[in-house]
Every structure is written in C-alpha cells, then in structure tokens.
N, C-alpha and C positions, 0 to 999 in steps of 0.2 A: 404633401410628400407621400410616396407611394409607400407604403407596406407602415405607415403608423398610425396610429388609433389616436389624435387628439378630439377634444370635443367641439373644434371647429370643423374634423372631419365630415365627408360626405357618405361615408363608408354605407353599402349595402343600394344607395339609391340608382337607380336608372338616371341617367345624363341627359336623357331626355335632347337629343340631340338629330337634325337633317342625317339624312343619308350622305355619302362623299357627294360633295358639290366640284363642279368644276368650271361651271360658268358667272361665277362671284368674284374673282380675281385673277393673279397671274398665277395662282396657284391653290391645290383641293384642298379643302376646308370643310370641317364639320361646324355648320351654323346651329348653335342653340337654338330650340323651339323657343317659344314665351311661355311654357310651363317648363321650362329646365331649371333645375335646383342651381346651375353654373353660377345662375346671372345675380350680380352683386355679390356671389360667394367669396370674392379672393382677398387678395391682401393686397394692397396698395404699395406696401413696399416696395421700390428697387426696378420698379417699370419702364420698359422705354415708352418713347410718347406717343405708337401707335402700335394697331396692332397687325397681323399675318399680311389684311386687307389693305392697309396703310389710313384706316381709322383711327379717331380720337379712340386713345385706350381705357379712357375713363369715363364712365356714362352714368348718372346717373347718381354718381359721387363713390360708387365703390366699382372695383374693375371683375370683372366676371371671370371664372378659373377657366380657364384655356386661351388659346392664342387668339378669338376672336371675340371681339365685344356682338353681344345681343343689338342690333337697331329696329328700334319697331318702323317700319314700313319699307325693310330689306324685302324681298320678296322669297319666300318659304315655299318651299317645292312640295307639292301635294305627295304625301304618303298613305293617302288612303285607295291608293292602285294596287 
C-alpha cells in the first residue's frame, strides 16, 4: 500500500527494475532485474492467475509486488549503455 509504513513494507529501497520495455508483450512493462527486492515480496492473496504478460503469476511459491512475475531466462535488456 502506498503511503504506509508496515514492516513488510519495502519502504526506502530501489526496485531495482528494467527500463520501460516494449518488446516483452502486448504491452510496456517494467521487468524486475534478479537483484530486485520485488521478487517473492508480495502477498498471495486475491490474485488473478496470471500476470500483465499472461504468465504463471506465482513463481516460486510467492508472487513478486507488481504486475510482472521475475522468470529467470526472460531476456534483460543491457543497462549498462
């Protein structure tokens, strides 16, 4: 939740997240790096059953905070240009 301080918050960290992607599906998406604090953070609660990309929304056993599940061997657009 945006503006509250619980202590499952993520509060103060970097999201460690792709630049806008536009060529990963029908629509732009910020892909989690594989050091993003995102992945496995969320709550399972109340999910539909995929995600932005029309992936399994659950990887790994817990579902990562934003609309796109982390997949290791998605392909990660170089930011070190």
């Amino acid at each position: 939740m945006i503006g509250v301080d619980q202590a499952s918050d993520l509060c103060g960290l970097a999201p460690e997240v792709e630049n806008l992607r536009f060529d990963v599906g029908p629509t732009p998406v910020y892909l989690p790096l594989p050091t993003s604090p995102l992945i496995d953070a969320g709550q399972n609660d109340g999910l539909a059953a995929t995600d932005q990309l029309g992936n399994t929304r659950i990887v790994n056993g817990q579902v990562d905070i934003g609309s796109v599940e982390f997949l290791p061997g998605l392909p990660v657009e170089d930011l070190s240009l």
